[in-house]
VOMAR-801370 format. One line per 8 residues: their letters; for each residue x, y, z of N, C-alpha, C. Coordinates in Angstrom, 1 decimal. Atoms other than C-alpha are relative to their C-alpha. Layout:
% residues N
A) X Y Z X Y Z X Y Z ~ ...
% end
This chain:
% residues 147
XXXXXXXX) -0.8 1.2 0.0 16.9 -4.2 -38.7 -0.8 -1.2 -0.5 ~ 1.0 1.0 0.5 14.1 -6.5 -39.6 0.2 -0.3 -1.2 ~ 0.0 0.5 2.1 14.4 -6.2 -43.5 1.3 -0.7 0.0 ~ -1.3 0.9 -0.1 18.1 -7.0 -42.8 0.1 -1.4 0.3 ~ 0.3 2.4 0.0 17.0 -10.6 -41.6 -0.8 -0.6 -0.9 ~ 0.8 0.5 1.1 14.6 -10.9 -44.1 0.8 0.0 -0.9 ~ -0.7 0.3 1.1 17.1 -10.4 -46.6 1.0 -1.1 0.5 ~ -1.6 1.3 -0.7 20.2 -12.3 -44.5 -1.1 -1.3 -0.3
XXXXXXXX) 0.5 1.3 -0.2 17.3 -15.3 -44.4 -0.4 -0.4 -1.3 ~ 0.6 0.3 1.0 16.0 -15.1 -47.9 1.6 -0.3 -0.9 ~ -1.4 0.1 1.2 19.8 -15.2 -49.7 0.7 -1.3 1.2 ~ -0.5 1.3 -1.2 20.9 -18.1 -46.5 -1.1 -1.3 -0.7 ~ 1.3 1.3 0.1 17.2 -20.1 -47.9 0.7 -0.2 -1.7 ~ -0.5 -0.2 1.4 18.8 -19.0 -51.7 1.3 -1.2 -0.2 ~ -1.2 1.2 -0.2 22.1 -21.0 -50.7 -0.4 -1.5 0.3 ~ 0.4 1.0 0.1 20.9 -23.7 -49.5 -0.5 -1.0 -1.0
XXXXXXXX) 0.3 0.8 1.4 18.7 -24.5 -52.8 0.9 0.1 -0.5 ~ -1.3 -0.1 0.7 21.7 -23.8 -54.5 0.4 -1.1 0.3 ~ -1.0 0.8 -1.0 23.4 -26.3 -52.4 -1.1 -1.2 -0.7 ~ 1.3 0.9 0.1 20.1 -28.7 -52.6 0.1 -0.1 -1.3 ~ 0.1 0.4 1.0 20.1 -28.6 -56.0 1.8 -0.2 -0.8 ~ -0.8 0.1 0.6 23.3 -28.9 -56.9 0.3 -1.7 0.4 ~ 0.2 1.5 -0.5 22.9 -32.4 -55.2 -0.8 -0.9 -1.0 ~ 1.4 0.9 0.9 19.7 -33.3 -56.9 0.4 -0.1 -1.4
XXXXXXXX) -1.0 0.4 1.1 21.8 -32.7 -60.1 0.6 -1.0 -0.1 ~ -0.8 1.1 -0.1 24.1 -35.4 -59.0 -0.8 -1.2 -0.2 ~ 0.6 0.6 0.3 21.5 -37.3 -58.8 -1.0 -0.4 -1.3 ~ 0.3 -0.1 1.3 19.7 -36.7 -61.9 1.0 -0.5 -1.1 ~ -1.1 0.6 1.5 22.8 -37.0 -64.4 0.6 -1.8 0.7 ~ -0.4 1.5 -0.2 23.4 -40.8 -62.5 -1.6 -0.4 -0.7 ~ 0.9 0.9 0.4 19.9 -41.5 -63.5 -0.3 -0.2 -1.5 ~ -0.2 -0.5 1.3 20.3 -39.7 -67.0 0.9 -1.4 -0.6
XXXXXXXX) -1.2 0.6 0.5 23.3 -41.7 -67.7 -0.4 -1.8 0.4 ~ 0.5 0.7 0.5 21.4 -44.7 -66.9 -0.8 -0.3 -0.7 ~ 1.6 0.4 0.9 18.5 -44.3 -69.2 -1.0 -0.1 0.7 ~ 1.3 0.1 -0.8 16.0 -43.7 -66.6 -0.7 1.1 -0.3 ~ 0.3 -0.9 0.4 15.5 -40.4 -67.7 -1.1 0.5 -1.7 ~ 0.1 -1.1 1.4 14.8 -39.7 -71.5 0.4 0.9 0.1 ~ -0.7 -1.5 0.2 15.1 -36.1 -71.5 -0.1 0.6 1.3 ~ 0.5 -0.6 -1.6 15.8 -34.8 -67.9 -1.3 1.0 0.3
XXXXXXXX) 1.3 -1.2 -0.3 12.9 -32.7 -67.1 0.3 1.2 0.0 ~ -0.2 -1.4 0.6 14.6 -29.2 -67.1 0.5 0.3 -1.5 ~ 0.0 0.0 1.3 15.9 -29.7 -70.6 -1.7 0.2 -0.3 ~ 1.3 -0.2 0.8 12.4 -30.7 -71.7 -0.7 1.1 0.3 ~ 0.7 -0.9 -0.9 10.8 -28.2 -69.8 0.7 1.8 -0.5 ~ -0.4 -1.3 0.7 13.2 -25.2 -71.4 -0.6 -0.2 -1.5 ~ 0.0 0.0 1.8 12.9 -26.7 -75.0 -1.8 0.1 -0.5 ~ 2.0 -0.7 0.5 8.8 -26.3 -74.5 0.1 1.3 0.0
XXXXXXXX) 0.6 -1.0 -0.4 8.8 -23.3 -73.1 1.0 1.4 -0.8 ~ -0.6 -1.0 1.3 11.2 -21.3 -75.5 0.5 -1.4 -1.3 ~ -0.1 1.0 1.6 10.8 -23.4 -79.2 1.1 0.7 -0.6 ~ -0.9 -0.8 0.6 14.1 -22.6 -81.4 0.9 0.1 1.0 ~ -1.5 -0.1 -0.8 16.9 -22.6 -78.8 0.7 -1.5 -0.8 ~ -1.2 1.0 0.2 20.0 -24.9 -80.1 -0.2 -0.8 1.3 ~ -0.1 0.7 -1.3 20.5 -27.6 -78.1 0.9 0.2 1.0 ~ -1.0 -0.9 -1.0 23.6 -26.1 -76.7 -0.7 1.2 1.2
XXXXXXXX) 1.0 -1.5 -0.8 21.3 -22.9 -75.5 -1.2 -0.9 1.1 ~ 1.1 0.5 -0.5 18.5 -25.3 -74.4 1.0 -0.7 1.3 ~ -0.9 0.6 -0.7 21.5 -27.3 -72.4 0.2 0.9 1.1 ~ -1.2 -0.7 -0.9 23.3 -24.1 -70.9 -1.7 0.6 1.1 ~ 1.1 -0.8 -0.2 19.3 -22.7 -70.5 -0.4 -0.8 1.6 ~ 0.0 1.1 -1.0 18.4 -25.6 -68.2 0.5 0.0 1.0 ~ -0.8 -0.2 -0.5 20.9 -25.3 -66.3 -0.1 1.0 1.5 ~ 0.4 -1.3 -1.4 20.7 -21.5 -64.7 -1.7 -0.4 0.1
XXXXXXXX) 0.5 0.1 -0.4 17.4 -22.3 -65.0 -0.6 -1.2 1.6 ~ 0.4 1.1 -1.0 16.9 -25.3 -62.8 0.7 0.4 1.4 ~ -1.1 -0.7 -1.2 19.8 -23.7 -60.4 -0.6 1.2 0.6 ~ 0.9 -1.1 -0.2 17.2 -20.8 -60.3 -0.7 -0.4 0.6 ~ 1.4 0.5 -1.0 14.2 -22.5 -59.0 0.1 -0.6 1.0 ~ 0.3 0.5 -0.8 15.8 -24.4 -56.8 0.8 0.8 0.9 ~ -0.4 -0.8 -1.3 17.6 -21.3 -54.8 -1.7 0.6 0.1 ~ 1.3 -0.6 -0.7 13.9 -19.6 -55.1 -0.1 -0.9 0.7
XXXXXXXX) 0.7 0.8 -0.8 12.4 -22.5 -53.5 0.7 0.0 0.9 ~ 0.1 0.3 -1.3 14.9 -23.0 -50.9 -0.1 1.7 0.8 ~ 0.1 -1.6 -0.8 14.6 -18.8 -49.8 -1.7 -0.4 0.2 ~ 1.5 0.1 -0.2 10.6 -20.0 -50.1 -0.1 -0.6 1.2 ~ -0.1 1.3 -1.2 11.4 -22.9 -47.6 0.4 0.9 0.8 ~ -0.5 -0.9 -1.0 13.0 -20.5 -45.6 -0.7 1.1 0.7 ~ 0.8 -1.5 -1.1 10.7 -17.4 -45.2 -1.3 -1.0 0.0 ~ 1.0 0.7 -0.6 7.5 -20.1 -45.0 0.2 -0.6 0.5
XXXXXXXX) -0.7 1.0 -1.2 9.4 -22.8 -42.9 -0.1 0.2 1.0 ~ -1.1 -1.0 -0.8 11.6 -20.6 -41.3 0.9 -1.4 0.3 ~ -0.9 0.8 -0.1 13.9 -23.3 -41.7 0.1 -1.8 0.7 ~ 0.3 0.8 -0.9 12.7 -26.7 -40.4 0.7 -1.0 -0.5 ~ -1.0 1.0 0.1 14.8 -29.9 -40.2 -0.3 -1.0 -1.1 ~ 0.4 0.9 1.8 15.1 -32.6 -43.2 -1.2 -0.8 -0.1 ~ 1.5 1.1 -0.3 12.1 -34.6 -42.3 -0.9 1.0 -1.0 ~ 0.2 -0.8 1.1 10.1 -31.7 -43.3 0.1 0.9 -1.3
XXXXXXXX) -0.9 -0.9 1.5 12.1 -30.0 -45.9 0.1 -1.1 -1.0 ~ -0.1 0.9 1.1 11.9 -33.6 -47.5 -1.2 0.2 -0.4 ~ 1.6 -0.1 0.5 8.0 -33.1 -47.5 -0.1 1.1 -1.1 ~ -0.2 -1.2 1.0 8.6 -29.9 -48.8 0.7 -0.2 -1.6 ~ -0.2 0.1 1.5 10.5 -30.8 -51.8 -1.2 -1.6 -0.7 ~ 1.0 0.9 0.6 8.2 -33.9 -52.3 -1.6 0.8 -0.6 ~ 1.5 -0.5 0.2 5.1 -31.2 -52.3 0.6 0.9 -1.5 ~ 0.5 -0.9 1.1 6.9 -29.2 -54.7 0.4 -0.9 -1.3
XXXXXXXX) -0.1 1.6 1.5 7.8 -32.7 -57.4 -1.6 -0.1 0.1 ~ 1.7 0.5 1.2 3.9 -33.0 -57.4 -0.7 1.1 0.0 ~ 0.4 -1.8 1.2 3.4 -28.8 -57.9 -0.1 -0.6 -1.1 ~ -0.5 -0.9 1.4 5.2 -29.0 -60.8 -0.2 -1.0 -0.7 ~ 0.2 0.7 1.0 5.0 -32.7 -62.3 -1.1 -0.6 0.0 ~ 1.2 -0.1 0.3 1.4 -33.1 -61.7 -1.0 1.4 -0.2 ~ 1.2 -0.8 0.4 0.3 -29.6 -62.1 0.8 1.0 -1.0 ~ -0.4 -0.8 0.7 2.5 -26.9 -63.8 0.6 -0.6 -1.6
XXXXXXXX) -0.6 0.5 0.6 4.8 -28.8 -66.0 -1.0 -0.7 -0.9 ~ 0.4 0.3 1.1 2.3 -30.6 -67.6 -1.3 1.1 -0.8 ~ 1.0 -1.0 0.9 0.3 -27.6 -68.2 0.6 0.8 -1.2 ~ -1.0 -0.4 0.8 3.0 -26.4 -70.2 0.3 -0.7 -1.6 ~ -0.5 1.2 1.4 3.6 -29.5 -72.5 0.9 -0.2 0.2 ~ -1.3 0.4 -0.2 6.8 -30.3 -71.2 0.3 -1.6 0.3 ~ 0.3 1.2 -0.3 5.8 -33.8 -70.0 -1.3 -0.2 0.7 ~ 1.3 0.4 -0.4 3.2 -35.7 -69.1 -0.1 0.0 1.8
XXXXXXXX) 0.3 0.0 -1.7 1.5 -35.8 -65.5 0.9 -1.1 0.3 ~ -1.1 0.7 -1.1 3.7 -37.6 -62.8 -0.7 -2.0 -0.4 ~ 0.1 0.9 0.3 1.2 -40.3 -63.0 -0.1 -1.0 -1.4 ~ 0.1 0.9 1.8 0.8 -41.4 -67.2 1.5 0.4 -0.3 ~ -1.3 0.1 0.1 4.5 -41.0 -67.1 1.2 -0.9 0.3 ~ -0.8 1.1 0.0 7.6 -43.3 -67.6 0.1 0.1 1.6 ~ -0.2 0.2 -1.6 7.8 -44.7 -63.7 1.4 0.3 -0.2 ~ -1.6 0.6 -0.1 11.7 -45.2 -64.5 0.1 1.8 0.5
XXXXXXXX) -0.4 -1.3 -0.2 11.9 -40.8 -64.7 -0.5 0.0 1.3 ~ 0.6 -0.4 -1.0 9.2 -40.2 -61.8 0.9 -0.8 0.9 ~ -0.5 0.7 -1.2 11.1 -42.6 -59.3 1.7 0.7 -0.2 ~ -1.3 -0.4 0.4 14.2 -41.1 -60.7 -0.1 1.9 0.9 ~ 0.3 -1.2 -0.9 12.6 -37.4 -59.7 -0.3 -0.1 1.5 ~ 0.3 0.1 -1.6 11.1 -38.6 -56.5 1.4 -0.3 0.5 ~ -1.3 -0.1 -1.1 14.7 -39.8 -55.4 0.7 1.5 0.1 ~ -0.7 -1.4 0.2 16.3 -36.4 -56.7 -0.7 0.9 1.1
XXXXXXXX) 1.2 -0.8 -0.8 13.5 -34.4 -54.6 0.3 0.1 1.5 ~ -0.3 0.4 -1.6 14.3 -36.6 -51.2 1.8 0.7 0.2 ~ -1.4 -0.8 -0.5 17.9 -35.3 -51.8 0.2 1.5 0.0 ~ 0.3 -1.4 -0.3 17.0 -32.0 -52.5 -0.4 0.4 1.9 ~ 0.2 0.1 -0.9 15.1 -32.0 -49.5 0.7 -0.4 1.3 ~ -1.3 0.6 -1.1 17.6 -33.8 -47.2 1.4 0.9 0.2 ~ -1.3 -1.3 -0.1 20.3 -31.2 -48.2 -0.3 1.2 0.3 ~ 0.3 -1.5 -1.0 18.4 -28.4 -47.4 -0.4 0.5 1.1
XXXXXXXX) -0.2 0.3 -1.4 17.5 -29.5 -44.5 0.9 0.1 0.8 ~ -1.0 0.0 -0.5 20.4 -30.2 -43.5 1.1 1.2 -0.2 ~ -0.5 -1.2 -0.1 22.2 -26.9 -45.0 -0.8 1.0 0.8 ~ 1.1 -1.4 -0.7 19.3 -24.8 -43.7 0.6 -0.3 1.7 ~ -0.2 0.0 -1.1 20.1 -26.4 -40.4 1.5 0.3 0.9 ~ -1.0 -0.7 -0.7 23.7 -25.7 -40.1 -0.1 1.2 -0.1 ~ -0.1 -2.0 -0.3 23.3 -22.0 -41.0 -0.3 0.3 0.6 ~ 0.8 -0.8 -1.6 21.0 -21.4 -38.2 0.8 -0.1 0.9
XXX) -1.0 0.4 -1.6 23.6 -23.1 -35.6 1.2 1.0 -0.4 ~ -1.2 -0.5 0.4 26.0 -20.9 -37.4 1.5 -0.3 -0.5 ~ -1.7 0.8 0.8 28.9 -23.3 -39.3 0.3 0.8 -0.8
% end
């Protein structure tokens, strides 16, 4: 029965990011749509990392991808957590905004490090991040109580 909770907990940590990021989206396309952005970061970040996609492909690419990383991450939050309330689940998505825009992402060429980067995007990610974080938190924490 064990694997059965590891799976029930890893596709429950899956939803949540799902959830979390479908938040941090909301947040993103408000900051997009003010020009705080340039090119949101999963855009830029597909159009490095496969050259030659349409912008339509690079658009729809973005998309599952970003919707992708952020259910891994919250099943990661989940089986290394084990599910801990928004406080830390905000730390958690704050640890993984300076993974990926101080260390992956710009290894990539997709953008520059967090710090030689337009402040307007980074404060734009850092708020997206706290909402990530805050919703998974908070989804993680109703699934345990059972809603």
């Amino acid at each position: 029965m064990r694997g059965n909770d590891e799976v029930r907990n890893a596709v429950a940590g899956a939803v949540a990011g799902t959830v979390a990021t479908a938040a941090m989206s909301a947040v993103l396309a408000v900051a997009a749509r003010r020009g705080l952005l340039q090119e949101p970061p999963p855009r830029a970040i597909v159009r490095t990392a496969l050259p030659g996609l349409s912008r339509e492909a690079v658009n729809a690419t973005a998309v599952v991808a970003h919707l992708g990383y952020g259910a891994a991450a919250g099943a990661l939050h989940r089986a290394v957590l084990g599910g801990p309330g928004p406080a830390a689940s905000v730390l958690y998505a704050l640890a993984l905004w300076a993974g990926s825009y101080q260390g992956w992402v710009p290894l990539l060429g997709a953008l520059p490090p967090a710090h030689l980067d337009d402040r307007r995007r980074q404060a734009s990610m850092i708020a997206a991040h706290v909402v990530y974080g805050l919703v998974l938190g908070a989804v993680t924490a109703r699934r345990r109580r059972g809603r």
